[in-house]
Backbone as CSV, one residue per row, in Angstrom:
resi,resn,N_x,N_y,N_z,CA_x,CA_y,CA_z,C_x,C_y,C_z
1,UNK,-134.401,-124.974,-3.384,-135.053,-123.663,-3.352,-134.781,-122.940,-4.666
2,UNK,-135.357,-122.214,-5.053,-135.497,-121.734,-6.123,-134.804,-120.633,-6.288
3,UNK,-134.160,-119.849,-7.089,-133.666,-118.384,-7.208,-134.141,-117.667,-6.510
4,UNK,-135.922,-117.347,-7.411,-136.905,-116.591,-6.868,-136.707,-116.512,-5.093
5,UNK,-137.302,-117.444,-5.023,-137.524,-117.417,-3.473,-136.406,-117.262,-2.528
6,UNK,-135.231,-117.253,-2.803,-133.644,-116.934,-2.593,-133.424,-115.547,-1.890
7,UNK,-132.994,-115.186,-0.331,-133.027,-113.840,-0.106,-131.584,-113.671,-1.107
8,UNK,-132.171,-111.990,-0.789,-130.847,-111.502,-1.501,-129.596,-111.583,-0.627
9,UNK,-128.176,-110.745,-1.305,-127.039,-110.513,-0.950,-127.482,-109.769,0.070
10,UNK,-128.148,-108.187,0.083,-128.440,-107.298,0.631,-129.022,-107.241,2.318
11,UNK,-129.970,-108.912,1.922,-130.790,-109.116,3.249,-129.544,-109.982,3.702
12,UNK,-129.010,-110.605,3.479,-128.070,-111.496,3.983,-127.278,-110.387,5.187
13,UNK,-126.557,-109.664,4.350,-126.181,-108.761,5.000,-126.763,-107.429,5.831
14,UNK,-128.091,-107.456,5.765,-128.957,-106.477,7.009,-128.978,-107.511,8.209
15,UNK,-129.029,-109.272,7.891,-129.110,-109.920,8.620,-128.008,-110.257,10.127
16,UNK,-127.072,-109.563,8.860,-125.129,-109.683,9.943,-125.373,-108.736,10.454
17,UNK,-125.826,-107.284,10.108,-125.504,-106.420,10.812,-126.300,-105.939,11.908
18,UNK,-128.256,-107.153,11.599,-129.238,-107.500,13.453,-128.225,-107.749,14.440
19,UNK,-127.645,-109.176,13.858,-126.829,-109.933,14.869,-125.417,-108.804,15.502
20,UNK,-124.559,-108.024,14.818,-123.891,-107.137,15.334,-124.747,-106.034,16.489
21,UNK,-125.606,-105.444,16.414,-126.464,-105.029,16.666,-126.863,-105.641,17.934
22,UNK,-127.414,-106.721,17.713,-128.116,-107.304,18.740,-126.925,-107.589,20.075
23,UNK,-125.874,-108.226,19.195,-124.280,-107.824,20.038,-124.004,-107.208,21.048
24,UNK,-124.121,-105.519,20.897,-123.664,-104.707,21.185,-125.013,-104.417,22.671
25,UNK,-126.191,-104.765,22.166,-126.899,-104.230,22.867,-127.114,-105.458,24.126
26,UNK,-127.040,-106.788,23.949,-126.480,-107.773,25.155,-125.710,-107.355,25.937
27,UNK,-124.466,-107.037,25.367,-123.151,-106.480,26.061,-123.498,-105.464,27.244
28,UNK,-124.219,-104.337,26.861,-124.510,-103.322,27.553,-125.282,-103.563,28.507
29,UNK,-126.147,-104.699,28.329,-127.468,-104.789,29.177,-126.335,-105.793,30.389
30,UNK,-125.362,-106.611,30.225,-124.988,-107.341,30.643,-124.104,-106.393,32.014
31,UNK,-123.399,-105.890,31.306,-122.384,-104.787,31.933,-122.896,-103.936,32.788
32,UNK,-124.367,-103.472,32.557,-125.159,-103.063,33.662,-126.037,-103.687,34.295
33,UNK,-126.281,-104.865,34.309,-127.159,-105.945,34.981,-127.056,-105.629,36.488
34,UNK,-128.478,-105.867,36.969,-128.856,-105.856,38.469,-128.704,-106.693,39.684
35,UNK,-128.473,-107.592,38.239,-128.832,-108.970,39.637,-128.756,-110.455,38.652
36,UNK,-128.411,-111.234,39.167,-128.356,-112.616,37.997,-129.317,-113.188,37.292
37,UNK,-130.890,-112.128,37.548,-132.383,-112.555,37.096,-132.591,-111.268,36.244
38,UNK,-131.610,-110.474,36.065,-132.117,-109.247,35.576,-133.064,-109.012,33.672
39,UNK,-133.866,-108.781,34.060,-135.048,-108.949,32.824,-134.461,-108.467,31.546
40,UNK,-133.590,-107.101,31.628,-132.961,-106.616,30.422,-131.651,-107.397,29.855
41,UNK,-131.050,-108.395,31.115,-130.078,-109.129,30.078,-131.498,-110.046,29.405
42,UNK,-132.129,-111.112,29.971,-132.842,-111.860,29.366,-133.240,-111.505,27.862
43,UNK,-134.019,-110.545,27.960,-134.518,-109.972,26.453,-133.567,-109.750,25.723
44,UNK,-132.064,-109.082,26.301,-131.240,-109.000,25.194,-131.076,-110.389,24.713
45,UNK,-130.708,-111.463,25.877,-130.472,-112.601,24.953,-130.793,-113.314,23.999
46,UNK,-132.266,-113.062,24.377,-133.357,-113.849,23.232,-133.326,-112.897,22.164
47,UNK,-133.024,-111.193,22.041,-133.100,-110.581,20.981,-131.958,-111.037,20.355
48,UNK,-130.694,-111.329,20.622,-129.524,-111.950,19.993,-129.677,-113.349,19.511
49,UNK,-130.298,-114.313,20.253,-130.679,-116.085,20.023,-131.207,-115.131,18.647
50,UNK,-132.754,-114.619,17.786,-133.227,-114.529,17.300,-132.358,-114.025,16.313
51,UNK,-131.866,-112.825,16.822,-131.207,-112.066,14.989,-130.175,-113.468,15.029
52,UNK,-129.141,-114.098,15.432,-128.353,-114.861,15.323,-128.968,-115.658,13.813
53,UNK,-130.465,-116.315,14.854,-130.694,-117.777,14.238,-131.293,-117.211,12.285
54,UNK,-131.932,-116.026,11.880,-132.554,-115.452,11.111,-131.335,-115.172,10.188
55,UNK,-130.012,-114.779,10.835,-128.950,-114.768,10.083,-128.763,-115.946,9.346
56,UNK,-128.537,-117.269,10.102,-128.081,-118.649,10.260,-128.634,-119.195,8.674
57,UNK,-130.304,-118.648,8.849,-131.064,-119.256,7.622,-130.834,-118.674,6.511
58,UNK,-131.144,-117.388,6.529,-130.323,-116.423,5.452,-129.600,-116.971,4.891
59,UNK,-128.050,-117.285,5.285,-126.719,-116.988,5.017,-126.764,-119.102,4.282
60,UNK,-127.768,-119.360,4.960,-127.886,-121.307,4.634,-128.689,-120.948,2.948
61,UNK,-129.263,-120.070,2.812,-130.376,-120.249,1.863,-129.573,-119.363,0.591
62,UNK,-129.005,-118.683,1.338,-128.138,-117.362,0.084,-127.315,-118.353,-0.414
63,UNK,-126.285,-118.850,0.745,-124.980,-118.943,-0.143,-124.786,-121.228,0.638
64,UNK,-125.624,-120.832,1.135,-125.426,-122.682,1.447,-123.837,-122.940,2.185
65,UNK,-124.181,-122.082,2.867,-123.100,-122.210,4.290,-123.797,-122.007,5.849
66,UNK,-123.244,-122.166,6.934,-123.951,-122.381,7.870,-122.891,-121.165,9.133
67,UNK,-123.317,-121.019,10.466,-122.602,-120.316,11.635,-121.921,-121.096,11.960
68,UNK,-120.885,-120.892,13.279,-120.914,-121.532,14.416,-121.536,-121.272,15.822
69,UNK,-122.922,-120.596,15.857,-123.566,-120.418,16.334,-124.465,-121.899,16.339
70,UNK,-124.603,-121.804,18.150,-125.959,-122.728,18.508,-126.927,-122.230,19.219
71,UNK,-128.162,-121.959,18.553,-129.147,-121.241,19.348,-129.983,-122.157,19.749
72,UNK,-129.974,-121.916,21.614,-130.977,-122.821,22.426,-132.165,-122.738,22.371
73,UNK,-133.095,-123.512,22.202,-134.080,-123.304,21.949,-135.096,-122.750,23.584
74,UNK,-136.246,-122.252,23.415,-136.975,-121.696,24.466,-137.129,-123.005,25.494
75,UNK,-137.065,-123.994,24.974,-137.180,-125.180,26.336,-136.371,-125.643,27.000
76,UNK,-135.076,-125.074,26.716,-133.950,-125.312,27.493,-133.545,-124.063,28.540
77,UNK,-134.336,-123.328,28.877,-134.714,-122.197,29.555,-135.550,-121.924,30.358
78,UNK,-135.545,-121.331,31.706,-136.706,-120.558,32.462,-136.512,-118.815,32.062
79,UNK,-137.178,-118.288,32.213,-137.432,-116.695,32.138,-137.479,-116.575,33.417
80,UNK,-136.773,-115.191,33.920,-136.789,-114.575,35.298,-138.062,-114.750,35.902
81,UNK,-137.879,-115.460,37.584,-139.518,-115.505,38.029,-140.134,-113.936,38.317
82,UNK,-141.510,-113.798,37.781,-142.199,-113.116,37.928,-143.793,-113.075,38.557
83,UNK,-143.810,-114.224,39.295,-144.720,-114.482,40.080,-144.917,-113.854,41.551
84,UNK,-146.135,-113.970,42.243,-146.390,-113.355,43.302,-144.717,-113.693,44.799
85,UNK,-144.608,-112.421,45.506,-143.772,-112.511,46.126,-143.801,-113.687,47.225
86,UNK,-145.389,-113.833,47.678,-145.991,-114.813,48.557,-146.782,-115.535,47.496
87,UNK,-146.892,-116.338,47.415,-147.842,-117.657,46.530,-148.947,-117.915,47.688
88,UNK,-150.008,-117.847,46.913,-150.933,-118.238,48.279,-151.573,-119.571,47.950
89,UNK,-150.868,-120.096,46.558,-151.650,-121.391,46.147,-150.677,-122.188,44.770
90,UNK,-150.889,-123.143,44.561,-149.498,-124.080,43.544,-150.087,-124.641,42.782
91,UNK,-149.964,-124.750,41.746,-149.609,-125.736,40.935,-148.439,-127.003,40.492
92,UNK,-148.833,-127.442,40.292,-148.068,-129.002,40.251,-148.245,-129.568,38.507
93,UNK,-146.905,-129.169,37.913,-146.974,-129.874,36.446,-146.035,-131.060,36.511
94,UNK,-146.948,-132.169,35.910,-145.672,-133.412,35.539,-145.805,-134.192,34.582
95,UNK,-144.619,-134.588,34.102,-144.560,-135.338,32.649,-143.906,-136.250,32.912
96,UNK,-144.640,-137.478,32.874,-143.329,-139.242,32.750,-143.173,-139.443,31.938
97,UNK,-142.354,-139.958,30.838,-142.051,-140.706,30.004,-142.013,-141.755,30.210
98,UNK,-142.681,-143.366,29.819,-142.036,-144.833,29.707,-142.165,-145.186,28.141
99,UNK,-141.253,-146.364,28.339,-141.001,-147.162,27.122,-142.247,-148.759,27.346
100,UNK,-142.791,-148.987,26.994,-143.482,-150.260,27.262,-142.114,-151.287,26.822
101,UNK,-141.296,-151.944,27.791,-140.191,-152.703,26.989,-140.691,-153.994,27.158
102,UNK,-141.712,-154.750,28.178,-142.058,-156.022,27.739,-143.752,-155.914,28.248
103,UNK,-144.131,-156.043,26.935,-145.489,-155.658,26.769,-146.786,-157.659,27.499
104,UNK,-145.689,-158.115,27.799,-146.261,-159.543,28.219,-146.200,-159.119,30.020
105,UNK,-145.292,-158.442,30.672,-145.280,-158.324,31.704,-146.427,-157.860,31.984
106,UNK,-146.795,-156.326,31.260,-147.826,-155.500,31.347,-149.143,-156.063,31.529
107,UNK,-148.984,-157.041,30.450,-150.148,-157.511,30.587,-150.720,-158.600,31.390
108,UNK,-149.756,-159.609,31.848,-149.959,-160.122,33.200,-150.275,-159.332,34.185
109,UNK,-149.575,-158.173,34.467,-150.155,-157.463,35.716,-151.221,-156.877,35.805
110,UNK,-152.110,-156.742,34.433,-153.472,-156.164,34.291,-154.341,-157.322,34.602
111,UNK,-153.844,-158.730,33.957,-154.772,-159.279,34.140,-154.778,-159.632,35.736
112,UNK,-153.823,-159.821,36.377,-154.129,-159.692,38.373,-155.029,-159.045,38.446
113,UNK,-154.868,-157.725,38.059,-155.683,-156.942,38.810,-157.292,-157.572,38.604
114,UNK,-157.271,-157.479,37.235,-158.745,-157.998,36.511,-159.193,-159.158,37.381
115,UNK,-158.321,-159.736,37.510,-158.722,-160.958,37.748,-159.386,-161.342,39.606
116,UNK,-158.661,-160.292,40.203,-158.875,-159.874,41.373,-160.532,-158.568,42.031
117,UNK,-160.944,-158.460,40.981,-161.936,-157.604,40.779,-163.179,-158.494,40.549
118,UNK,-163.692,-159.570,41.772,-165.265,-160.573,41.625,-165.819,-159.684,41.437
119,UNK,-166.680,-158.270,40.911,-167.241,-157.746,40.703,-167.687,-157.548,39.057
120,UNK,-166.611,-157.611,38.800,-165.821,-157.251,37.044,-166.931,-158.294,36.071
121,UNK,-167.333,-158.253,34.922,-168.181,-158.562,33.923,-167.139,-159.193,32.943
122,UNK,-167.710,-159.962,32.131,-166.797,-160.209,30.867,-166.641,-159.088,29.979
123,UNK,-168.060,-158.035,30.121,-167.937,-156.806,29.059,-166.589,-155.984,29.948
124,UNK,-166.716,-156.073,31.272,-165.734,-155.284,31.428,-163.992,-155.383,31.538
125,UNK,-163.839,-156.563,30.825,-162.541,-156.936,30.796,-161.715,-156.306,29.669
126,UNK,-160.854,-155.576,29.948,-159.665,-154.947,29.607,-157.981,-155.608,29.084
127,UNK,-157.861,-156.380,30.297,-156.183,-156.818,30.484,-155.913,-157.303,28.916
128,UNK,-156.921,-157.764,27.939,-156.763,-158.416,26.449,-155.759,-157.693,25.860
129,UNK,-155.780,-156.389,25.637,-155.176,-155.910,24.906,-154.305,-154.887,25.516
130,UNK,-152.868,-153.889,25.124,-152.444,-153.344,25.454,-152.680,-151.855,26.122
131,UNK,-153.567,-151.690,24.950,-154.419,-149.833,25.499,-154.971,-150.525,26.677
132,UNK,-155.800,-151.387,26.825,-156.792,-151.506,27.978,-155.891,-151.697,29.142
133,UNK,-155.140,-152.662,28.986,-154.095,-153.194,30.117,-153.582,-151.900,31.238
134,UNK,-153.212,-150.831,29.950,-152.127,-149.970,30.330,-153.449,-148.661,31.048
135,UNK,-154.885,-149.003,30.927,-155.398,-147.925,31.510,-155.916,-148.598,32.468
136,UNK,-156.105,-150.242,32.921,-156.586,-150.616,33.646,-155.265,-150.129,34.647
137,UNK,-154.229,-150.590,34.419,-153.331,-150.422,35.560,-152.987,-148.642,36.072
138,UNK,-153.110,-148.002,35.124,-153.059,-145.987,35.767,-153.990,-146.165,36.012
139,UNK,-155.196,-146.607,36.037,-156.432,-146.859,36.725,-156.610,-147.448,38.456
140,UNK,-155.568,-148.234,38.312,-155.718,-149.044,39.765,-154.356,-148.735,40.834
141,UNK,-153.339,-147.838,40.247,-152.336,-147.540,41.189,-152.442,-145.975,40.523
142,UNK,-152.035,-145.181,41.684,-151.598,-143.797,41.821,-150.357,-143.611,40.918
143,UNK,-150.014,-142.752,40.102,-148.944,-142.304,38.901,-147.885,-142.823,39.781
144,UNK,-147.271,-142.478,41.235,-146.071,-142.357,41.664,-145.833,-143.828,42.157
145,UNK,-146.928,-144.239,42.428,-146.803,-146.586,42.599,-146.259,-146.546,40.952
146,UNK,-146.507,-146.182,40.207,-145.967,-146.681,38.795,-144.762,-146.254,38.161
147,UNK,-144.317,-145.315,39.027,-142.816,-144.689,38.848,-142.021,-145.662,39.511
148,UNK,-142.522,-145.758,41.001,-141.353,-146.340,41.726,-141.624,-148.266,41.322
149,UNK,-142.866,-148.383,40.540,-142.583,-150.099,40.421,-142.418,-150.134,38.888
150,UNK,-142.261,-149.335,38.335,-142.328,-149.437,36.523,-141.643,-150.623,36.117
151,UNK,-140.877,-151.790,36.676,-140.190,-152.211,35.896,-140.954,-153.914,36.412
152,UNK,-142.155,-153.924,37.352,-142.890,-154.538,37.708,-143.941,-154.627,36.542
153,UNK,-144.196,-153.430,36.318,-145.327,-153.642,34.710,-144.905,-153.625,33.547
154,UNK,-143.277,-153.703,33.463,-142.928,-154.044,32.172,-142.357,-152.347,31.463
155,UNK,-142.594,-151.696,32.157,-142.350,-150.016,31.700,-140.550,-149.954,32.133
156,UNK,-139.972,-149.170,31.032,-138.770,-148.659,30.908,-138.920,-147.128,31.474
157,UNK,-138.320,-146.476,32.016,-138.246,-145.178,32.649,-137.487,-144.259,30.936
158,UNK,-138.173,-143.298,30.989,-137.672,-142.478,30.264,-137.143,-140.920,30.591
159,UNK,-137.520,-139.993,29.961,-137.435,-138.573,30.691,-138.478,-137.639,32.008
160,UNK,-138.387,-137.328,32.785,-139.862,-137.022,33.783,-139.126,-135.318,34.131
161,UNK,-140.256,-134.755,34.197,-140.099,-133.288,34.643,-141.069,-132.994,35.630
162,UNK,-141.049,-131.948,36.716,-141.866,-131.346,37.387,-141.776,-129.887,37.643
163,UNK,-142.838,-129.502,37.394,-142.261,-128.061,37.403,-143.129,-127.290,38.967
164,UNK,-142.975,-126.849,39.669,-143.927,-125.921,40.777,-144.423,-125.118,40.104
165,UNK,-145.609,-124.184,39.582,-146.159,-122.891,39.500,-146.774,-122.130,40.974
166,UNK,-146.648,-120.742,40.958,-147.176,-120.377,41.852,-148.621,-119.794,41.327
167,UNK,-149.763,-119.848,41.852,-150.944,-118.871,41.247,-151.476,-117.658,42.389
168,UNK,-152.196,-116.868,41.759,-152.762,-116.054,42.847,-153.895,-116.425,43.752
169,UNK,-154.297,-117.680,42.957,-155.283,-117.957,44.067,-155.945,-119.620,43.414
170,UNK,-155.887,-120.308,44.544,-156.773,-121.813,43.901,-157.599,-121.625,42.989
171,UNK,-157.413,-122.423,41.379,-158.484,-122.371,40.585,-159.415,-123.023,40.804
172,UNK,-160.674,-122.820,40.299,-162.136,-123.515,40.514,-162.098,-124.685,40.325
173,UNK,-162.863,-125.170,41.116,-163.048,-127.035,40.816,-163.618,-126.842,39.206
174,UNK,-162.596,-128.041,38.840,-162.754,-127.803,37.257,-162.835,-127.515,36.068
175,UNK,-161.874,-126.465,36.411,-161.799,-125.535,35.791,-160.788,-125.498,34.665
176,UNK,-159.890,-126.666,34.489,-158.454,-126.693,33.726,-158.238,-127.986,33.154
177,UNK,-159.565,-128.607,33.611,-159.141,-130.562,33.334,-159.233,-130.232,31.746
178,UNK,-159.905,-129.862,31.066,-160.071,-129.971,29.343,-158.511,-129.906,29.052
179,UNK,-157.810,-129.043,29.598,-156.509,-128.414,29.026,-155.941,-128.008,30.191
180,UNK,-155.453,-129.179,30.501,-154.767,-129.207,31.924,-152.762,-127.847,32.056
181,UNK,-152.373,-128.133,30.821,-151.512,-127.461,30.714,-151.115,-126.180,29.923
182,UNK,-152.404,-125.762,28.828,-152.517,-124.757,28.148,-152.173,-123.162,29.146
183,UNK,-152.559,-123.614,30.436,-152.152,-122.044,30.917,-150.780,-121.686,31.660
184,UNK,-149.976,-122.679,31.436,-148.843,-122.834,32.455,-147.899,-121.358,31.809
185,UNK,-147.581,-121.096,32.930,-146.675,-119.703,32.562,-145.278,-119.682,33.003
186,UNK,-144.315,-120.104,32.278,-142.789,-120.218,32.691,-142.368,-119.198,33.426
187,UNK,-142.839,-117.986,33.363,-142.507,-117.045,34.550,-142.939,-117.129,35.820
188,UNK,-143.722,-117.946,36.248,-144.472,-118.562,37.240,-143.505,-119.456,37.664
189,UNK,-142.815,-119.974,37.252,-142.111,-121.472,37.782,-141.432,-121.363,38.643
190,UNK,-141.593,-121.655,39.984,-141.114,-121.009,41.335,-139.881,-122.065,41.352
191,UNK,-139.539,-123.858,41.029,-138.907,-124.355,40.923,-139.266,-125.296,40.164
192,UNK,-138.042,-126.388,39.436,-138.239,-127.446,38.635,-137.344,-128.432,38.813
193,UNK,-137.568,-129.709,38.777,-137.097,-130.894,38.711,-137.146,-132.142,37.842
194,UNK,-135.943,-132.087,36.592,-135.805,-133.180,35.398,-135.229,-134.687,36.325
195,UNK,-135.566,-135.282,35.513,-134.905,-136.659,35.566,-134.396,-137.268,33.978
196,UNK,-133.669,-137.143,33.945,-132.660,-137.640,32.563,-131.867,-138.684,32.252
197,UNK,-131.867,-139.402,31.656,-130.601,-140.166,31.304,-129.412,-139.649,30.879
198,UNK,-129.261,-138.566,30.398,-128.519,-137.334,30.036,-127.602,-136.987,31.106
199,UNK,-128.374,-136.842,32.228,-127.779,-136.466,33.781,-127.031,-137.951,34.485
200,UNK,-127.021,-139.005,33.649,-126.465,-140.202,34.565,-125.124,-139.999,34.100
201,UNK,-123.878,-140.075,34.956,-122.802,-140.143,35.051,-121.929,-141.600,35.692
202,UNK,-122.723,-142.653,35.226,-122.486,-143.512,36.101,-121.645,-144.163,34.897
203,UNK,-120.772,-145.126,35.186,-119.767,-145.363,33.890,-120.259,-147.016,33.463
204,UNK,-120.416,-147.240,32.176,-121.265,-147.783,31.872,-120.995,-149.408,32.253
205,UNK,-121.634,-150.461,32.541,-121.462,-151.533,33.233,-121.662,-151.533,34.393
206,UNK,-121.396,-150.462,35.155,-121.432,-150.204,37.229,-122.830,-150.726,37.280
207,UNK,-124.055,-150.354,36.547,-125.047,-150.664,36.514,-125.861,-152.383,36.707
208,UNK,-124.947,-152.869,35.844,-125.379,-154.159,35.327,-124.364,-154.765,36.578
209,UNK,-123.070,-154.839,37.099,-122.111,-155.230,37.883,-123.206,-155.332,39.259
210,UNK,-123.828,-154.570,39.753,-124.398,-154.102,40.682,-125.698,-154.849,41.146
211,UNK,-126.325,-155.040,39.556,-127.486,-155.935,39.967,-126.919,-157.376,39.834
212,UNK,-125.774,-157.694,39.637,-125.151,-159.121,39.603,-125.005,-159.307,41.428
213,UNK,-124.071,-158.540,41.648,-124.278,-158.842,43.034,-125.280,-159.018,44.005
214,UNK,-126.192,-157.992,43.856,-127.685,-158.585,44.199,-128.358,-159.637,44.156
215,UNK,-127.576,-160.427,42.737,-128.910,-161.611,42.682,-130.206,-161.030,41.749
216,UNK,-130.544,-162.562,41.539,-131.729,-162.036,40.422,-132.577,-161.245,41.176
217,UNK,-133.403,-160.581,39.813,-134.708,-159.792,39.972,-135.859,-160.432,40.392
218,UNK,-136.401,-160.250,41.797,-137.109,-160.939,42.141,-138.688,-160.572,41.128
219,UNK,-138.327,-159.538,41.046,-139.814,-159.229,40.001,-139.943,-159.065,38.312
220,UNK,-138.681,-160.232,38.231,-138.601,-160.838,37.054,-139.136,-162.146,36.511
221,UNK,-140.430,-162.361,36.707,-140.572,-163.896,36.403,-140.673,-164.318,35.038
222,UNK,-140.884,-165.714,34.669,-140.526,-165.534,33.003,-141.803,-165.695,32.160
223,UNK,-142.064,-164.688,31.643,-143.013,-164.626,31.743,-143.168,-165.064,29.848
224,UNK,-142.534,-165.532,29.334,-142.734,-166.365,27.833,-143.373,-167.136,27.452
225,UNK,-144.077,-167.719,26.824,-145.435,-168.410,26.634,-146.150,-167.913,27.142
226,UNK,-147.686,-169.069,27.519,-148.927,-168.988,27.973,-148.509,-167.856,29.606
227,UNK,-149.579,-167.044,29.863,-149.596,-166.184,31.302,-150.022,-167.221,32.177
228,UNK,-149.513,-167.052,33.055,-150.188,-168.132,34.748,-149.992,-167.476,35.356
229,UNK,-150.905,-166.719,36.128,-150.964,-166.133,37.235,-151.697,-166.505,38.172
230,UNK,-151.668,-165.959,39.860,-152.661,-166.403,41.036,-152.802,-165.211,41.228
231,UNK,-153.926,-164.616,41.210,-154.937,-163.691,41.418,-154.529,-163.059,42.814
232,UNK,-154.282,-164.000,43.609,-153.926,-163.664,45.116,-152.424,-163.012,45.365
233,UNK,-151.717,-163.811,44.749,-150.268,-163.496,44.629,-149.804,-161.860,45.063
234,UNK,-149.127,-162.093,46.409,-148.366,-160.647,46.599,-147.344,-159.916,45.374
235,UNK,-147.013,-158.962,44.542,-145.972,-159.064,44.030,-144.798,-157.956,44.560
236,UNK,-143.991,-158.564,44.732,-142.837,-157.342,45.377,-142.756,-155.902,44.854
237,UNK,-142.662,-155.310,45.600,-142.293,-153.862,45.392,-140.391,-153.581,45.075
238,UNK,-140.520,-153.240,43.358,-138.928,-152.324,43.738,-138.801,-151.252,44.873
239,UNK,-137.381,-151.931,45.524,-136.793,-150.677,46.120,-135.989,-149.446,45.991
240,UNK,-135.857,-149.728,43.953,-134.481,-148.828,43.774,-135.717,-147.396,42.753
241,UNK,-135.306,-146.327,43.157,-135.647,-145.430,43.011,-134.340,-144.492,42.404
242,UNK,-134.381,-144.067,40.744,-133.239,-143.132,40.029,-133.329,-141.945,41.304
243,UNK,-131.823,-141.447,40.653,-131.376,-139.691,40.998,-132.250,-139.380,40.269
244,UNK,-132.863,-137.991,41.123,-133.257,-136.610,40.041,-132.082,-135.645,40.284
245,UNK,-132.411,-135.117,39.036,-131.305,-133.950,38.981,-132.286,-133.100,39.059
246,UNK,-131.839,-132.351,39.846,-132.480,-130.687,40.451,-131.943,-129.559,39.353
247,UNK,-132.837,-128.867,38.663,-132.005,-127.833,37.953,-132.606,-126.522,38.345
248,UNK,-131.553,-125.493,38.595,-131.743,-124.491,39.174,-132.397,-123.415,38.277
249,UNK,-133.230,-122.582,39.252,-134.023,-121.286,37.994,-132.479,-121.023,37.355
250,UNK,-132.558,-120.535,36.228,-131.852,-119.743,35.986,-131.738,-119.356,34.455
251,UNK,-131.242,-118.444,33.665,-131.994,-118.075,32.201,-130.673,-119.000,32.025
252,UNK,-131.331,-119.550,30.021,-130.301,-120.155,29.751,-129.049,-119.368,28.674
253,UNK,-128.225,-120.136,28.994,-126.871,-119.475,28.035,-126.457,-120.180,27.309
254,UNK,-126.176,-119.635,25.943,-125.617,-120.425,24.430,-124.094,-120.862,24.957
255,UNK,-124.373,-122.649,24.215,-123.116,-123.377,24.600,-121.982,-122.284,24.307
């Protein structure tokens, strides 16, 4: 960075004295708080996260030192609910994460399906390639068959969230598919539910120990070289389904 563009000493220090500021006025809001959702701590907090982090850059850009401040970012947070007292209608947000970890599985199981479809055209064959594979199959099972068998199509589980919204009233048929999530309102979020790897506490090996005792994966076949499949072929359903971790409304607080 350049001199020029360099705040001054002056702003550095209007910057310490937001964050003092912003301090004082948390404190107060805290000390008189209503209730554990109360709206005036919230705003103080985020007015403090903010002068904090504005300091942080300042004080990095002036003099090339840093806080010991960690400011959480807005997604590690709900805002006090402010939605209807009665909900007369919901919304449903969800996000899966997978890893494609063996992209040969995947594609055996597209081609079943394909292959199981006497109707199907040569133009309409898909299973060839990976994009196609992977829309033929969200195509032919419901999102939550692909959660609980992901490791049947070759998918690694990653991070998944759900959030509840409440609305005032059912939106119109069709009304949200373009931009299914552009209107979601975190003050709305009546409850939410992560699934993390973050949240596993399991000590490492218990995992692998566990499926030893079991015995192999029955819906592991080997699937290296040329594909052979029977079109007819039942394929087992996993029975093991992760913990979710439930996380409670609640505003968030700097480590």
């Amino acid at each position: 960075m350049s001199d020029a563009a360099q705040p001054t000493a002056a702003e550095v220090r209007a910057a310490a004295e937001a964050v003092k500021t912003a301090l004082d006025r948390h404190l107060a809001a805290v000390e008189r708080r209503s209730g554990e959702d109360d709206p005036d701590v919230y705003d103080a907090f985020n007015e403090l996260a903010a002068a904090a982090e504005a300091y942080d850059e300042l004080l990095y850009d002036r003099y090339d030192e840093v806080t010991p401040f960690e400011i959480p970012g807005a997604e590690d947070s709900l805002p006090p609910y402010q939605g209807p007292a009665e909900p007369t209608a919901l919304s449903v947000l969800i996000r899966r994460d997978y890893a494609v970890a063996e992209p040969q599985r995947l594609l055996a199981q597209a081609a079943r399906v394909e292959a199981a479809d006497e109707d199907a055209t040569d133009d309409d064959r898909q299973a060839g390639t990976l994009p196609g594979a992977i829309g033929l199959l969200f195509g032919e099972f419901e999102a939550d068959e692909i959660a609980s068998r992901h490791k049947e199509f070759g998918l690694e589980e990653g991070d998944s969230t759900l959030w509840v919204t409440a609305l005032d009233e059912p939106a119109e048929a069709g009304e949200w598919l373009e931009a299914p999530f552009d209107q979601s309102d975190p003050q709305r979020v009546v409850c939410r539910f992560d699934v993390s790897a973050v949240f596993d506490d399991e000590p490492d090996g218990l995992e692998d120990l566990e499926d030893a005792e079991d015995g192999a994966d029955p819906a592991d076949p080997d699937l290296d070289g040329e594909l052979d499949y029977d079109p007819d072929e039942v394929v087992a359903l996993d029975d093991d389904i992760d913990d979710v971790e439930v996380v409670d409304r609640k505003r968030g607080e700097p480590a």
